[in-house]
C-alpha positions in Angstrom: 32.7 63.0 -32.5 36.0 63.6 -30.8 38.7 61.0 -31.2 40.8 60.2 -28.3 44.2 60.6 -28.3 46.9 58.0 -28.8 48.5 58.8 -24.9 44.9 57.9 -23.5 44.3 54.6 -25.5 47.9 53.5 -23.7 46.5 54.4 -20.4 43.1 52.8 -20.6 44.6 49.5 -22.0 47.3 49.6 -19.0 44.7 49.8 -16.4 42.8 47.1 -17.9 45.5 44.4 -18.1 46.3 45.3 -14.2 45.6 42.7 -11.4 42.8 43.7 -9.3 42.6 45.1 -6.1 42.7 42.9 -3.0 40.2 43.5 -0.6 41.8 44.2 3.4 41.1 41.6 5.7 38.0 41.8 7.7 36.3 44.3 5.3 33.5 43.2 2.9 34.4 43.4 -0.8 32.2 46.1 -2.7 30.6 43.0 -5.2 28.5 45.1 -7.9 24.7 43.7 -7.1 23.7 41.3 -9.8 20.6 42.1 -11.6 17.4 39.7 -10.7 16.4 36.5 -12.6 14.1 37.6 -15.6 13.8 34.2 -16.7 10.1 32.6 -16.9 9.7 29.5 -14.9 9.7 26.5 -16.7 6.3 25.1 -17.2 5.5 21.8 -15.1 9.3 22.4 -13.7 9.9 21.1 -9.8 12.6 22.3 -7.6 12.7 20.0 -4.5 13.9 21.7 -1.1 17.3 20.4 0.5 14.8 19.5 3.4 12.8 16.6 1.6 14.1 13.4 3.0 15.0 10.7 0.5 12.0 8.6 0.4 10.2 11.7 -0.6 13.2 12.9 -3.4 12.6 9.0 -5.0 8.7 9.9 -5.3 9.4 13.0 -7.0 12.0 12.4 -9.1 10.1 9.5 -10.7 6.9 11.2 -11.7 10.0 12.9 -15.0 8.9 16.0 -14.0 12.0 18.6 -15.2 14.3 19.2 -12.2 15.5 22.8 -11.6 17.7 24.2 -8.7 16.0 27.2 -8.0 12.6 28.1 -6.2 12.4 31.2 -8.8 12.6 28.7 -12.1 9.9 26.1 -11.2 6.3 26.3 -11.3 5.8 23.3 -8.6 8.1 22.9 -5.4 8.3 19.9 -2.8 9.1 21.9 0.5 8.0 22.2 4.3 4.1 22.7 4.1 1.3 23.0 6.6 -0.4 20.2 4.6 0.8 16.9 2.4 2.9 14.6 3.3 3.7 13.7 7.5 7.2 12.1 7.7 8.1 11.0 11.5 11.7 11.6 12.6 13.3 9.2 15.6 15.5 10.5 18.1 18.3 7.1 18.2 21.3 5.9 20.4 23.3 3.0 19.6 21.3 -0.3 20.8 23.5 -0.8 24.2 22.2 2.6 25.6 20.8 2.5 28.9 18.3 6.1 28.7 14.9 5.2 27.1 14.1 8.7 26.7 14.1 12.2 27.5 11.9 15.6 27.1 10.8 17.7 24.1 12.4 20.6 26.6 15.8 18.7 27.0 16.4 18.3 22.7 15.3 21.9 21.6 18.1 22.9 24.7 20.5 20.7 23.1 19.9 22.3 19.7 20.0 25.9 20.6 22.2 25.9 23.3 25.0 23.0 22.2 24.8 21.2 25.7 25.3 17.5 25.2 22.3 14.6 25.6 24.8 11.7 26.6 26.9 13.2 28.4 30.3 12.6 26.5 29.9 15.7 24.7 29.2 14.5 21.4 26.9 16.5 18.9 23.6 14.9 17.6 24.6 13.3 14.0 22.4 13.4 11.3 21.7 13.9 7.4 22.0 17.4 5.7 18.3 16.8 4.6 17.4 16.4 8.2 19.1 19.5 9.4 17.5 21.5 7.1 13.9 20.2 7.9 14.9 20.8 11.5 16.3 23.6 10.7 13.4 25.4 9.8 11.4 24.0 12.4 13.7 24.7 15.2 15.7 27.8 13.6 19.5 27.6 13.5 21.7 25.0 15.7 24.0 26.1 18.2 27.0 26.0 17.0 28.4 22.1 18.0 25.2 21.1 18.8 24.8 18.8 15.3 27.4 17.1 12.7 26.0 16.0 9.7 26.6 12.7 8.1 25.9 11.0 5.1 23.0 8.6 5.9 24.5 5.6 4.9 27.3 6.7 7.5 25.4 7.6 10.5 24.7 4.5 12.1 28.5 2.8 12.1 29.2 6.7 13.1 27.3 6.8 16.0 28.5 3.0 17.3 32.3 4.6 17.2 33.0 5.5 20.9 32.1 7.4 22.6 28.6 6.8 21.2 26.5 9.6 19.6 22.8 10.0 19.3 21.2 10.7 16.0 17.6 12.2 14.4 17.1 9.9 11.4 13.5 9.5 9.3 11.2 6.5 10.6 12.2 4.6 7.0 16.0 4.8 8.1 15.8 2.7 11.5 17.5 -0.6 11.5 18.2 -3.5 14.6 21.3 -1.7 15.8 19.6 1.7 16.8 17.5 1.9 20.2 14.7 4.1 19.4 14.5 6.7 22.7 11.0 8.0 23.6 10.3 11.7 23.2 7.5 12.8 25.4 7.2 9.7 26.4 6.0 8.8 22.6 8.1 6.0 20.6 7.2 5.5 16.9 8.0 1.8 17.1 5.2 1.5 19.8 1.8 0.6 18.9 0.0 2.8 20.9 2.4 6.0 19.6 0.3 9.3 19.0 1.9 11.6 16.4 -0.2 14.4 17.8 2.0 14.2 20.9 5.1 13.6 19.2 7.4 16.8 18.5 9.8 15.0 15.4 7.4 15.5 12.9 7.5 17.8 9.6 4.5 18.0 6.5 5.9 18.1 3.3 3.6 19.3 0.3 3.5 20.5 -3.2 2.2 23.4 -4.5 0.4 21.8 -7.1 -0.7 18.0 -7.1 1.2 17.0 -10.4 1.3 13.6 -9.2 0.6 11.9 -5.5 3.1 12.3 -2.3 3.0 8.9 0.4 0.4 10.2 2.9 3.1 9.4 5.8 6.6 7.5 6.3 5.2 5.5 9.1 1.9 3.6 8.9 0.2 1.4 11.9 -1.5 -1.0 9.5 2.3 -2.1 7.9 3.3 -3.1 11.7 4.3 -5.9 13.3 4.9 -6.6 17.0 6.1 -10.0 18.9 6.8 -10.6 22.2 9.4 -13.5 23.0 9.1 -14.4 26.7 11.7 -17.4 28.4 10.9 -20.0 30.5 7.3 -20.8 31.8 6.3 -23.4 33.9 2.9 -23.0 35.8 4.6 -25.8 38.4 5.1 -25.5 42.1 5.4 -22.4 44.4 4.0 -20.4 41.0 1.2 -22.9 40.6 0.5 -22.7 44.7 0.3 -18.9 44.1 -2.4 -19.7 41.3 -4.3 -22.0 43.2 -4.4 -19.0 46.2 -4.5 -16.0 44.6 -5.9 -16.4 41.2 -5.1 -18.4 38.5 -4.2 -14.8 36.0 -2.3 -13.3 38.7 1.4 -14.1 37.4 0.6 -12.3 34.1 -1.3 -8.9 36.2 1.7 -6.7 36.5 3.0 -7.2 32.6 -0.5 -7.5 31.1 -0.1 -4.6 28.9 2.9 -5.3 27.4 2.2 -9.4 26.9 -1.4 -8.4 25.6 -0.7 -5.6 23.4 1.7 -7.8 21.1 0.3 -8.5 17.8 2.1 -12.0 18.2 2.8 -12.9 22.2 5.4 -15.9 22.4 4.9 -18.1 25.3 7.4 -21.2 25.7 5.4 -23.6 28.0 7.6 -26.1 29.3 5.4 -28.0 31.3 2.1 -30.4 29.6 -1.7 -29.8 31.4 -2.7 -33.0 32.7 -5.9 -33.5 34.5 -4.8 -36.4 37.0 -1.7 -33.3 38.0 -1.6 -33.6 42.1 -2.0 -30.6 43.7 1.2 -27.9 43.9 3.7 -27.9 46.6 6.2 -24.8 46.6 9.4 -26.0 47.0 12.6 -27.6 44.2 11.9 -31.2 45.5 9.6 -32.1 42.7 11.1 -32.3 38.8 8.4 -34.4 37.5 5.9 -31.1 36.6 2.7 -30.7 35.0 0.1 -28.4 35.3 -4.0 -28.3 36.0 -6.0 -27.5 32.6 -7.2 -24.7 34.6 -4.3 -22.9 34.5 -4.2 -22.2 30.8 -6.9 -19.3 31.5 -3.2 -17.7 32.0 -2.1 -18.3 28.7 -5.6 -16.7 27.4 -5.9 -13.9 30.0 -2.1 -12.6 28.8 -3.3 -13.0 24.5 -1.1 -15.7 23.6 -0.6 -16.4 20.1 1.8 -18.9 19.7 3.5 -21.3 22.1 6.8 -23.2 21.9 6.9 -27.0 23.2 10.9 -27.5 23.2 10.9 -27.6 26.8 12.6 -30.7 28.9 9.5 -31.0 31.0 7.0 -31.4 28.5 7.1 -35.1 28.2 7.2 -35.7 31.9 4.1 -37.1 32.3 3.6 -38.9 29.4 2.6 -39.4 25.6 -1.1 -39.0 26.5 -1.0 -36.0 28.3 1.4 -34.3 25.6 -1.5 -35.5 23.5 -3.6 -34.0 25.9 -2.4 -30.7 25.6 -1.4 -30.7 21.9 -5.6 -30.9 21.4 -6.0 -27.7 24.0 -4.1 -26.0 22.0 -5.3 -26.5 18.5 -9.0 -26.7 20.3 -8.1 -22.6 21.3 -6.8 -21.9 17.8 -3.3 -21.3 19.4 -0.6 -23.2 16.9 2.5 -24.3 18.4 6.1 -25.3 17.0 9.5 -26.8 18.3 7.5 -30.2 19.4 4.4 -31.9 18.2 2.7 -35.3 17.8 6.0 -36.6 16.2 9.1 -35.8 14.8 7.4 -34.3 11.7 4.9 -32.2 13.4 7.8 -31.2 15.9 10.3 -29.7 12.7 7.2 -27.8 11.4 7.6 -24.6 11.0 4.4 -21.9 11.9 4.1 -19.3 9.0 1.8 -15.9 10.2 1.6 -13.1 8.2 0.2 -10.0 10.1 0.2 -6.7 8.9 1.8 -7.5 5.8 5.1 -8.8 7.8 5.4 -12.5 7.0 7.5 -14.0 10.4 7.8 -17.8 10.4 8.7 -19.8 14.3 10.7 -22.7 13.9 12.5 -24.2 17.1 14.4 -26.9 18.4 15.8 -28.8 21.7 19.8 -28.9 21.8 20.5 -30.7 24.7 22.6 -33.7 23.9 21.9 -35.7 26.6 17.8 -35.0 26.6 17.0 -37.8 23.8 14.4 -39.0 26.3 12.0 -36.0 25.7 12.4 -35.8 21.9 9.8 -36.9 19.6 10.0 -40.0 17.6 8.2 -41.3 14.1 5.6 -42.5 16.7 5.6 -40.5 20.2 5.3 -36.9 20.9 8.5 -34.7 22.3 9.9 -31.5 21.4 11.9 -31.5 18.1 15.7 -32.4 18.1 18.3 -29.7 16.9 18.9 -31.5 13.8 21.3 -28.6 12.6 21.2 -30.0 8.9 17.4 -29.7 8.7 16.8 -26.7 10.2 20.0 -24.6 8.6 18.1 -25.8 5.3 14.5 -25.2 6.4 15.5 -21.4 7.7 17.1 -21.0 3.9 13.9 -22.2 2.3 11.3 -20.5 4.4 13.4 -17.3 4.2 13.3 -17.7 0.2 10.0 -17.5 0.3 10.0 -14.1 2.2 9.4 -15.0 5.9 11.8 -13.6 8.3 12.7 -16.7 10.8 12.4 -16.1 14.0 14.5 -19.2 16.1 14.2 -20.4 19.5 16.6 -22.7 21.4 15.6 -24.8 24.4 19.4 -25.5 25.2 22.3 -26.2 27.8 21.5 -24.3 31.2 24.1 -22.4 33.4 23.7 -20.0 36.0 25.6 -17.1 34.7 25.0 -14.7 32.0 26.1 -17.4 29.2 26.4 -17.9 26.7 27.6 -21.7 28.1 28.1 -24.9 26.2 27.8 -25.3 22.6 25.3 -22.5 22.8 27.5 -20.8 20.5 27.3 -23.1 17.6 23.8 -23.7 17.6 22.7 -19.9 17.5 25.1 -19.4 15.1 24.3 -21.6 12.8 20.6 -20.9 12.3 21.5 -17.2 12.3 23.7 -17.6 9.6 21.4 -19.6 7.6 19.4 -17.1 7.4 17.2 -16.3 10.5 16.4 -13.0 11.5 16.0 -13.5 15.2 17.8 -16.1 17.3 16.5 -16.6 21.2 17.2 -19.1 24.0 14.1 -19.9 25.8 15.7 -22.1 28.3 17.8 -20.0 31.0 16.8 -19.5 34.0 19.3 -16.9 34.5 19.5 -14.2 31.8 22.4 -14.1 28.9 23.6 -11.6 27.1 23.0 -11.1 23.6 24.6 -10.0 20.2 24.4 -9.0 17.0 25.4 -11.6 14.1 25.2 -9.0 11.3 21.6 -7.8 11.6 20.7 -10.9 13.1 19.8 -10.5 17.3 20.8 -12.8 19.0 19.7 -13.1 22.5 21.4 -16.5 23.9 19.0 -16.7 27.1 15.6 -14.0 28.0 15.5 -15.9 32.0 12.2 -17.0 33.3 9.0 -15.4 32.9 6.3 -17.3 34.8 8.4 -19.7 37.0 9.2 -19.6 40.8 12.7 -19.3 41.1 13.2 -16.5 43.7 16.7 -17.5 44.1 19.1 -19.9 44.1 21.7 -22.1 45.7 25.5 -22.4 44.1 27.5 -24.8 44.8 30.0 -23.3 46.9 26.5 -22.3 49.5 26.1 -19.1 48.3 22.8 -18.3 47.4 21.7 -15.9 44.1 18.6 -14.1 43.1 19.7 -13.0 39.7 17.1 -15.5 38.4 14.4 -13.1 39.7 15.4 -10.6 36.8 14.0 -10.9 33.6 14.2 -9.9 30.2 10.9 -10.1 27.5 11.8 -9.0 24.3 9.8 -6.7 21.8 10.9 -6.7 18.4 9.3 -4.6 15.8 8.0 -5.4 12.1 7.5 -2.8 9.5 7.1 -3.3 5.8 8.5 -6.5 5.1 11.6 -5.7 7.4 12.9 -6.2 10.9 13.3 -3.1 12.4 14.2 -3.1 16.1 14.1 -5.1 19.7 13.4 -3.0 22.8 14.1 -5.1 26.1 11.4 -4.7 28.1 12.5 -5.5 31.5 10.8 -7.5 34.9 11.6 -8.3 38.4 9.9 -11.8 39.8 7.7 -11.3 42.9 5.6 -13.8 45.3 7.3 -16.4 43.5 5.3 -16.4 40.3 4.4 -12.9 39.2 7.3 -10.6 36.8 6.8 -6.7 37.4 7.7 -4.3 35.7 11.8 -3.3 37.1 11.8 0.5 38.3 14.9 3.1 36.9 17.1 2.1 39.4 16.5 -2.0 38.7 16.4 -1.5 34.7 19.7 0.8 35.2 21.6 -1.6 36.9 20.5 -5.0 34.6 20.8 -3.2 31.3 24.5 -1.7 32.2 25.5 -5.1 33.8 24.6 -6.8 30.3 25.6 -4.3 28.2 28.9 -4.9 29.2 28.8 -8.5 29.6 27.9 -8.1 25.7 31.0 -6.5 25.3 29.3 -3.3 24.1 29.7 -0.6 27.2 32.2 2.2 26.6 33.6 2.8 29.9 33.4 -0.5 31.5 35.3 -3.7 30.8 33.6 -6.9 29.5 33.7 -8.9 33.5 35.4 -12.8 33.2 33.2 -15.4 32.9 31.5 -16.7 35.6 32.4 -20.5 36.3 29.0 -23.1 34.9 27.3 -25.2 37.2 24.3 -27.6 37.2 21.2 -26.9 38.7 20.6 -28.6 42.2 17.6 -29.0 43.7 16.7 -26.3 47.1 14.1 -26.1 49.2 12.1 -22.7 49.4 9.6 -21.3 52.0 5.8 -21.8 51.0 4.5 -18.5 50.1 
């Protein structure tokens, strides 16, 4: 063998100690091409896909399976499949967001071609996991069309103005997101078909070492109730009855009273067979209403009904009696008044679908004591804040989310007016979950307190107040609009409110509003909630007291 010479030794180690070359700008470095993996997959090893949301990570990192970060190492993967595992996504807006939904058509644009859903520009937020499932469903984003967030970050994110819209997983959907329809499908809905809905993905393994959750959203762990406001089958409505048909009132909102798994019906007013026949009109404010009428309540599905109303003991302790016994005769429990002041504080427990939800209510009008119930006469409860702070804390101990409704001080402007305020605050901070006046006439805004809702007044749902008269002659009809509120149950958690909303026609009978109706009332109260980006919060509109007006017979 030929030795090298001591010259070329000096050379070689020269040009090894040398920096290397830098590659020019704009040219792609010639990288050597490594040599492919040659190592054997470990046995029973599981590499999960960037895709998997975290529900599905959980699952499969606690069946101790070895974790590896490459496809080409494991034996089992978790990925995007054409059978397993079906996890819903839900297009979301912050909750103050007028659209309720759009196309399949108009999100894929938005994705490939960066154009903007709300309007402001904004990209759609959401988590890497959820871009990549997309991702590969969709192909590759145009670029601006998404940000991604961590998910703990997305929804105080997307409340930062101006407002974003998001695609999160079902599991991730709290109060403070509006779920928007795709398709005209909602996964908070009851009747939702995920054969029609496009935000789906299947995620599977290759082999069955242990067992995925068949889906993220299943109908039998959901909950939904309908709170509704005022109704009084009285007057001009109960003239309409008597003419038209005694279920007409509840025709035009049938589906979305019936279809509640719990409907809410705060009934003011006590039956009372002796009741003289209706005369439209505000001249009358001793009310009651004919047996007959409670067909209503049956024809609409209600479940539960509220008795804190002023009216209730108007004509008498016999005929609140009376009506007490229809009610438990029709296996329909009430709550916020009873046979006395015990029965009156009880709370009503239901658990349905797994959710338990407890009703508990009271009547805060100081200077009602007349209709409240006593150790010995019927009446709707008193707002005995003591008790009922306490009784929220131990009911919700006990794993009941507390739903808590107010008859309280009226005013005719969107509130919230009085000491409504303190009252609503203090049960939601003891602990309730939902907090709801049933006794405006005209509609309040609402809030959130936390993750508590708080909705201080929903307006009148079967009562005949057309319009009104203010004080100054001017003469209103915002008491014609109407909110009823769906909140939504899954799992042991409250997840959601949509306000469903309704227009009062022929003096008794709420329809359904149309775009340019629901446009206008949710924008108007959006920003009387203080939660409108471009508009500022208007001044408060001065109270008044409700005086009695004439109206036309129907």
């Amino acid at each position: 063998m030929k030795k090298l010479s001591p010259i070329f030794i000096i050379i070689f180690l020269i040009a090894a100690c040398a920096p290397a070359m830098e590659t020019p700008a704009g040219t792609t470095p010639n990288i050597p091409t490594q040599p492919t993996s040659t190592q054997t997959p470990m046995p029973d090893a599981l590499w999960i896909s960037p895709a998997v949301p975290d529900v599905l990570r959980e699952s499969a990192n606690a069946s101790d399976l070895p974790l590896v970060d490459s496809s080409d190492l494991a034996t089992q993967t978790l990925d995007i499949s054409d059978a397993g595992s079906l996890w819903i996504y839900a297009l979301v807006a912050p909750f103050p967001t007028v659209t309720d939904g759009i196309s399949s058509a108009d999100l894929l644009n938005v994705w490939k071609n960066g154009s903007s859903l709300t309007g402001n520009g904004q990209p759609l937020l959401m988590a890497e996991s959820t871009l990549g499932a997309f991702t590969a469903l969709w192909g590759e984003p145009a670029s601006g069309a998404v940000r991604t967030v961590a998910n703990d970050e997305i929804l105080a994110e997307a409340w930062n103005q101006p407002f974003h819209w998001a695609i999160i997983p079902f599991e991730e959907i709290k109060p403070k997101w509006k779920v928007l329809a795709v398709d005209g499908q909602s996964p908070i809905r009851k009747e939702f078909d995920a054969n029609l809905y496009p935000l789906k993905l299947t995620f599977g393994l290759t082999n069955a070492a242990f067992e995925l959750p068949a889906t993220n959203r299943d109908d039998s762990k959901m909950t939904t109730v309908v709170l509704t406001g005022v109704t009084a089958l009285v007057r001009a409505t109960a003239f309409t009855m008597e003419t038209k048909g005694v279920t007409r009132p509840g025709e035009l909102v049938y589906d979305w009273l019936h279809g509640a798994d719990i409907l809410h019906i705060s009934n003011e007013v006590a039956f009372d067979p002796s009741c003289p026949y209706p005369k439209p009109g505000y001249t009358n404010f001793i009310l009651c209403s004919d047996p007959k009428y409670f067909e209503l309540l049956q024809y609409v599905g209600t479940d539960i009904v509220e008795l804190t109303g002023d009216h209730f003991a108007d004509r008498g302790a016999q005929a609140m009696r009376d009506t007490l016994k229809m009610y438990t005769d029709n296996g329909i429990p009430y709550y916020g008044g009873g046979a006395d002041t015990t029965e009156a504080r009880k709370p009503v427990l239901m658990e349905v679908n797994g959710n338990k939800i407890a009703f508990m209510g009271c009547n805060g009008k100081i200077s009602y004591t007349f209709v409240k119930a006593t150790d010995i006469r019927p009446g709707a409860a008193d707002c005995d804040y003591e008790f009922f702070t306490q009784q929220v804390k131990d009911v919700a101990a006990q794993g009941y989310m507390v739903i808590f409704t107010f008859q309280h001080e009226e005013c005719y402007h969107y509130g919230p007016c009085y000491r409504q305020e303190e009252g609503f605050h203090a049960v939601a901070d003891a602990g309730s979950t939902i907090v709801s006046g049933s006794q405006a006439h005209y509609p309040h805004l609402m809030e959130f307190r936390g993750d508590v809702f708080v909705h201080f007044g929903l307006g009148n749902l079967f009562f005949d107040q057309m319009t009104y008269n203010m004080p100054d002659g001017s003469v209103i009809d915002e008491t014609r609009r109407e909110f009823i509120d769906r909140h939504v149950f899954y799992d042991g958690k409250y997840i959601g409110t949509e306000l469903l909303t309704a227009m009062l026609e022929d003096f008794s009978r709420p329809r359904p509003m149309n775009e340019r109706e629901r446009t206008q009332f949710l924008s108007e109260y959006f920003a009387y909630s203080g939660w409108t980006e471009s508009q500022p919060v208007p001044a408060p509109q001065p109270t008044v007291t409700l005086t009695p007006i004439a109206l036309p017979k129907p």
